[in-house]
Backbone bond lengths (Angstrom), bond angles and torsions (degrees), N, CA, C in turn:
res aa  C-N    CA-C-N  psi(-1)  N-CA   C-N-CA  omega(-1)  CA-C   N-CA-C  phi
1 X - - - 1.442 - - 1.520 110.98 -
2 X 1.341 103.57 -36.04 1.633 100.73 -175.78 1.664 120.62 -84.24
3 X 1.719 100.59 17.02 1.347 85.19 167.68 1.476 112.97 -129.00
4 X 1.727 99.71 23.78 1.717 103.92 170.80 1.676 107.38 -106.07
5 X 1.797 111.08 16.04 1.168 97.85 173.92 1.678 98.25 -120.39
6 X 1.525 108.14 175.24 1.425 94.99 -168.95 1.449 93.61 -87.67
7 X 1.565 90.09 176.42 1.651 121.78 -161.65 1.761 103.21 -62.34
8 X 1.180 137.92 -35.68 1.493 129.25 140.14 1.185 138.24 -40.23
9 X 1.518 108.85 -25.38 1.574 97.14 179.87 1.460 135.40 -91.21
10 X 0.548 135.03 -173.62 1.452 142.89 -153.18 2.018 125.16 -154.31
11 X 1.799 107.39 118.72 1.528 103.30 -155.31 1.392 63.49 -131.35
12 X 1.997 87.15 134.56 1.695 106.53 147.86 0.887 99.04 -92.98
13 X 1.638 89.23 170.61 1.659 120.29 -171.68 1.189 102.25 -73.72
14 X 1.439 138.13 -36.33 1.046 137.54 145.26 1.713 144.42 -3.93
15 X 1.605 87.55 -63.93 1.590 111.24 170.85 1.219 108.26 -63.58
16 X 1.916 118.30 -52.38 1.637 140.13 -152.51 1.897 83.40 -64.67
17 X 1.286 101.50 -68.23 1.434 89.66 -171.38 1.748 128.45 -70.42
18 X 1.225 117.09 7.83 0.840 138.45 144.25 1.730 141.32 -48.62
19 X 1.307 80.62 -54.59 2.088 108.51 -177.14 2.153 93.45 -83.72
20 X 1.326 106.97 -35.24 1.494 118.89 177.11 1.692 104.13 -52.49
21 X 1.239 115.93 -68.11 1.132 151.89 -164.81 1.968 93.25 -47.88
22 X 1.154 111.73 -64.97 1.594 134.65 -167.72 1.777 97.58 -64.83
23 X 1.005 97.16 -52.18 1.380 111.22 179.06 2.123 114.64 -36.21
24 X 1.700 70.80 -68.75 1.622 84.15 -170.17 1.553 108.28 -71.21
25 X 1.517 119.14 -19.94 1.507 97.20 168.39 1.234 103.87 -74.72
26 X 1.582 149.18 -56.15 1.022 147.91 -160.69 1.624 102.35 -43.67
27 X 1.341 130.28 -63.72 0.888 119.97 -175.67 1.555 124.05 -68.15
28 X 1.088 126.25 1.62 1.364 145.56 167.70 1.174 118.91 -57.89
29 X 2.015 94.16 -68.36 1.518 113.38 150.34 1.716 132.80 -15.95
30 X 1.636 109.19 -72.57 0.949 138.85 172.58 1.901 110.05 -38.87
31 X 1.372 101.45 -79.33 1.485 106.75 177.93 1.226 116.56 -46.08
32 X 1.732 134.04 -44.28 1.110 147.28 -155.51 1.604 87.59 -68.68
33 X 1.319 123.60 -48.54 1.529 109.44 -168.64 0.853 90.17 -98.05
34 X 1.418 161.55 36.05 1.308 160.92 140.38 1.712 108.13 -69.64
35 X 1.183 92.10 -48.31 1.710 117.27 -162.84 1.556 105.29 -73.22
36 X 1.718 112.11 -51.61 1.436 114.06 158.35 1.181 127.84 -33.84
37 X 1.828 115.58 -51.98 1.188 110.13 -177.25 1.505 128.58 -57.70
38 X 1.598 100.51 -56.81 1.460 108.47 165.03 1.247 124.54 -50.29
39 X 1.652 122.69 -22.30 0.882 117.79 174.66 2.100 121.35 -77.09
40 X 1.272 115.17 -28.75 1.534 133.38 149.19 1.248 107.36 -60.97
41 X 1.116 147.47 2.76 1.691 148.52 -156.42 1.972 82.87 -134.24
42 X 0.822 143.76 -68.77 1.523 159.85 178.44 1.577 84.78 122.01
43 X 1.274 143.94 45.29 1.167 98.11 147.97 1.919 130.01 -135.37
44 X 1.179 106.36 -172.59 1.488 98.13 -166.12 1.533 126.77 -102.81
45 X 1.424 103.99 13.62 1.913 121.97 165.08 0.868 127.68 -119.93
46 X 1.629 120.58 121.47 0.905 112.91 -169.89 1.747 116.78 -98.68
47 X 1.627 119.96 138.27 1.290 112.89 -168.07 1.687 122.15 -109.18
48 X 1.122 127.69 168.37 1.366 131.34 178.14 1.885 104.94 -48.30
49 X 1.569 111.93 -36.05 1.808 112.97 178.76 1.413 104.15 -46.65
50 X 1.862 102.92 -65.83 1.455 131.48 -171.70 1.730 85.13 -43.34
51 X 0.826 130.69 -96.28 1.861 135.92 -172.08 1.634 99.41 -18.57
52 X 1.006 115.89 -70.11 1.956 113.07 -171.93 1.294 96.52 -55.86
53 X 1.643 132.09 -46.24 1.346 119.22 -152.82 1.636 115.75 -71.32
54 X 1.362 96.00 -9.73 1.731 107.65 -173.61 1.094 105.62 -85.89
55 X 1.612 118.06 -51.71 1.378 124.08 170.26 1.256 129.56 -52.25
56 X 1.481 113.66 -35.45 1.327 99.88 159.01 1.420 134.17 -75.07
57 X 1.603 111.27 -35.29 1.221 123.30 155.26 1.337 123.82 -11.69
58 X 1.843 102.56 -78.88 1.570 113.60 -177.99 1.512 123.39 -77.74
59 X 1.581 100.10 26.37 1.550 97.00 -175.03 1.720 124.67 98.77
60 X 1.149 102.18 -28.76 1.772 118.19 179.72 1.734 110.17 -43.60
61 X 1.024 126.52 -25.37 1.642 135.11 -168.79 1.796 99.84 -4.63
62 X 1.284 116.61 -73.95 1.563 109.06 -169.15 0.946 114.01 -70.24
63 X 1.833 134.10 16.49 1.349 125.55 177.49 2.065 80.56 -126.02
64 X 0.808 121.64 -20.69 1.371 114.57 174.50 1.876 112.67 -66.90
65 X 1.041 85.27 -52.02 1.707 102.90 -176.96 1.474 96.38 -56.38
66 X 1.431 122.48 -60.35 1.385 102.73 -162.31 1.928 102.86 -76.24
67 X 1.324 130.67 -14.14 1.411 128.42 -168.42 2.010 80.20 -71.11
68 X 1.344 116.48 -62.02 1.517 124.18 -166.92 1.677 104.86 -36.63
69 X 1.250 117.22 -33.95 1.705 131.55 -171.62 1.514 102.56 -77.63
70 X 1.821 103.35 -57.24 1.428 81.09 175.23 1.542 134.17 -98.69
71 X 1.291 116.34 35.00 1.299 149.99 175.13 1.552 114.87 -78.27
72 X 1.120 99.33 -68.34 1.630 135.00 178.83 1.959 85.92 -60.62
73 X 0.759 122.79 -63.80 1.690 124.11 -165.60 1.952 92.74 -74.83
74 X 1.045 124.62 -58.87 1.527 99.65 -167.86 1.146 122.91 -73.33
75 X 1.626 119.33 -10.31 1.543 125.31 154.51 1.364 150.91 -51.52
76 X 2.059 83.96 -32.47 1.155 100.75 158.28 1.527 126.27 -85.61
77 X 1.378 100.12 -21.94 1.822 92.77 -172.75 1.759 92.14 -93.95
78 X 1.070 106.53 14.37 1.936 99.99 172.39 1.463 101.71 -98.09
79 X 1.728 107.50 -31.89 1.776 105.43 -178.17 1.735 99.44 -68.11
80 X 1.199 107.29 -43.48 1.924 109.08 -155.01 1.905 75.20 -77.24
81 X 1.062 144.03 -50.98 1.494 123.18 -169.47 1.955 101.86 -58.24
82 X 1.483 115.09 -43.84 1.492 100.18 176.21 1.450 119.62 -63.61
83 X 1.120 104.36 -14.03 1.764 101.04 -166.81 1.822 102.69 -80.40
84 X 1.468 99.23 -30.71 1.340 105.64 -166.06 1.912 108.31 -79.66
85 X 1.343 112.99 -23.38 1.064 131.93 175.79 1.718 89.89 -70.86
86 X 0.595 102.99 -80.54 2.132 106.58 -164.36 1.370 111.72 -27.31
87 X 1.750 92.80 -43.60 1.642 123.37 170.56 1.726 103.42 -35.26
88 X 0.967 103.00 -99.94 1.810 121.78 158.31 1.276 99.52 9.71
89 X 1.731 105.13 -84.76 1.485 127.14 -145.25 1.437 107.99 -64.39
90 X 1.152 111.42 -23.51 2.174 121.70 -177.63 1.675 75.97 -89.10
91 X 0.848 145.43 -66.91 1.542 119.53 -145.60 1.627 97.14 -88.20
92 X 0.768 131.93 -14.06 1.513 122.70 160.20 1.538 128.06 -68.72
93 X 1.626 96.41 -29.19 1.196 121.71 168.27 1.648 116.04 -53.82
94 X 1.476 109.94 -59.14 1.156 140.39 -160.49 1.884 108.89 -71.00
95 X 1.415 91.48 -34.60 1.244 110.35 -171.65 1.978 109.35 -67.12
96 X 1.273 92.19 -42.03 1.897 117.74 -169.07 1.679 89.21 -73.88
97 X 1.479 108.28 -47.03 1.576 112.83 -165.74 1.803 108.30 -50.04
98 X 1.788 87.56 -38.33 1.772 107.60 -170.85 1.569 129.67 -66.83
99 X 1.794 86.20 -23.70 1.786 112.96 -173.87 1.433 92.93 -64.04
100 X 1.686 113.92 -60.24 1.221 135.82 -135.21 1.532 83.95 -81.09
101 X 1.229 124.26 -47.34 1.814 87.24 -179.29 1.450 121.15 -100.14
102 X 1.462 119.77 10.93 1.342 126.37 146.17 2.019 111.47 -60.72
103 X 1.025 113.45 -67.79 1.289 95.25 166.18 1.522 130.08 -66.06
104 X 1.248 135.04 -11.84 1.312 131.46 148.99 1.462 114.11 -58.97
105 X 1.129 143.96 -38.37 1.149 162.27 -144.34 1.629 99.97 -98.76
106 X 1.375 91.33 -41.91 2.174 97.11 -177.35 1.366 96.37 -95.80
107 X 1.793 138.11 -30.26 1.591 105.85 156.99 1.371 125.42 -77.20
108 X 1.113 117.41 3.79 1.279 122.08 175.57 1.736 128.57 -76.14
109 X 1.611 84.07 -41.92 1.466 97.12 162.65 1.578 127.21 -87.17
110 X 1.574 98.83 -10.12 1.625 83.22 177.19 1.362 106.44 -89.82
111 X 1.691 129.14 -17.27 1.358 120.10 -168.71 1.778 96.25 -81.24
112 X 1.310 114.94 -15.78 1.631 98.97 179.50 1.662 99.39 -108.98
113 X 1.476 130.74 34.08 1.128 124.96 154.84 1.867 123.64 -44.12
114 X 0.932 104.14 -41.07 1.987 105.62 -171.18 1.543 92.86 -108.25
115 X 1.563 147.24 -3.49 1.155 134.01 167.56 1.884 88.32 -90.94
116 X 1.298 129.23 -0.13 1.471 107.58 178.34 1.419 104.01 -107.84
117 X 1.517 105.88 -30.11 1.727 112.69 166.89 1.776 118.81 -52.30
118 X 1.776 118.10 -28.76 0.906 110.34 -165.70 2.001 94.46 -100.39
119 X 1.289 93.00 -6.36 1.599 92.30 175.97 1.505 127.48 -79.70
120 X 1.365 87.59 -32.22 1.533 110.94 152.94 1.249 148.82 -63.70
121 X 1.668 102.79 -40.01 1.617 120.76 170.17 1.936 93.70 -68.92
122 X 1.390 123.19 -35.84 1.457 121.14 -163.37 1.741 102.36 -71.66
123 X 1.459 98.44 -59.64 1.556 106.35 -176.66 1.538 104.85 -33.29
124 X 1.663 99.77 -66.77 1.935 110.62 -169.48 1.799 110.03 -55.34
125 X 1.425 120.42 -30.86 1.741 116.18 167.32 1.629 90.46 -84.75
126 X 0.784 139.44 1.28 1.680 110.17 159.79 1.418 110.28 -98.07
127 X 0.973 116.03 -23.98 1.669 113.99 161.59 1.527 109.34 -70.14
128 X 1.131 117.12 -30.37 1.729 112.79 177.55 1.227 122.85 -75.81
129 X 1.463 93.04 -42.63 1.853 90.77 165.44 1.954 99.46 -67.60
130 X 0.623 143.62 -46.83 1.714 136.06 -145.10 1.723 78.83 -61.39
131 X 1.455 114.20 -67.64 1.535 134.22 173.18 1.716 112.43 0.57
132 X 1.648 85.03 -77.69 1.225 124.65 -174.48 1.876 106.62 -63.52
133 X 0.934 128.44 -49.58 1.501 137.61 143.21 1.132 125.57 -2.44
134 X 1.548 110.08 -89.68 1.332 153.35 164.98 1.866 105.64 -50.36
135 X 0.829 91.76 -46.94 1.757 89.82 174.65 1.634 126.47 -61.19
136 X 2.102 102.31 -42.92 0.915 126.50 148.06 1.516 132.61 -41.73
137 X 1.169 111.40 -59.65 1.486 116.12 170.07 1.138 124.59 -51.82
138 X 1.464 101.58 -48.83 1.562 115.45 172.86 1.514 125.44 -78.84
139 X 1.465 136.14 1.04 1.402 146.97 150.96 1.410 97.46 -70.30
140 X 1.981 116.57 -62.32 1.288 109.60 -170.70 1.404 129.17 -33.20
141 X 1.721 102.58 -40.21 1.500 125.31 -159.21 1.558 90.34 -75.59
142 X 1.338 113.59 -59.43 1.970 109.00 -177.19 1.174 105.58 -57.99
143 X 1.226 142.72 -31.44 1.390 130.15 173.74 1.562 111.30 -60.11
144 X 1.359 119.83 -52.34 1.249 123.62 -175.95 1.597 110.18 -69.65
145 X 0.798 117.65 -25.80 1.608 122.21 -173.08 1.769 93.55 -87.32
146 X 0.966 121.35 -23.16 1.631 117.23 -172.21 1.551 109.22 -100.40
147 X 1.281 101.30 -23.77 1.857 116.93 166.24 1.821 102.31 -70.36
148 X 1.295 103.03 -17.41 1.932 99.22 -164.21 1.735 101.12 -76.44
């Protein structure tokens, strides 16, 4: 309250609990036929509609209209805050998904460390024989060509 009056003025405690006081019946008001309705509806939540529908009901219109404004606006920045959350939660998701087969991937390779060493020592003697082969063939051939 004390910062919709100007910077001179001055609220007793009096008034403050006063404007408190007004407040909380009004909104009392409000719910109570809120609560009716749902309660003729059978049901047991009460929603931001139920809130405007009373207010307009009992006459409230320019306090309805502006609750409807900022209704419409915190719904949306509650959807764009869920969207951004979900946002998060897949790439956090994605992230754990990424660990998990990076470390599958690094025990995977260490338990076939010496089945890749011996795949390796095999590959490199099959290149030595081809080597070794080929080297052969090709001495044979200078021998024979130098016998010609």
């Amino acid at each position: 309250m004390r910062r919709a009056l100007p910077s001179y003025g001055k609220l007793s405690k009096e008034a403050s609990e006063c404007m408190q006081e007004c407040v909380s019946e009004f909104i009392s008001f409000i719910t109570s036929q809120s609560a009716e309705k749902c309660s003729i509806e059978r049901r047991k939540t009460l929603n931001g509609e139920d809130i405007l529908y009373s207010m307009y009901t009992l006459g409230f219109e320019n306090y309805a209209e502006a609750l409807k404004i900022y209704l419409a606006k915190y719904r949306e920045f509650e959807q764009e805050e869920s969207e951004i959350r979900r946002q998060k939660y897949l790439i956090r998701k994605e992230q754990k998904r990424r660990e998990r087969l990076a470390r599958k991937m690094s025990s995977n390779l260490s338990n076939q460390d010496t089945a890749g060493m011996e795949t390796l020592s095999y590959d490199l003697s099959d290149e030595d024989n081809d080597y070794e082969f080929t080297s052969k063939i090709s001495d044979d051939k200078s021998e024979r060509d130098s016998n010609i």
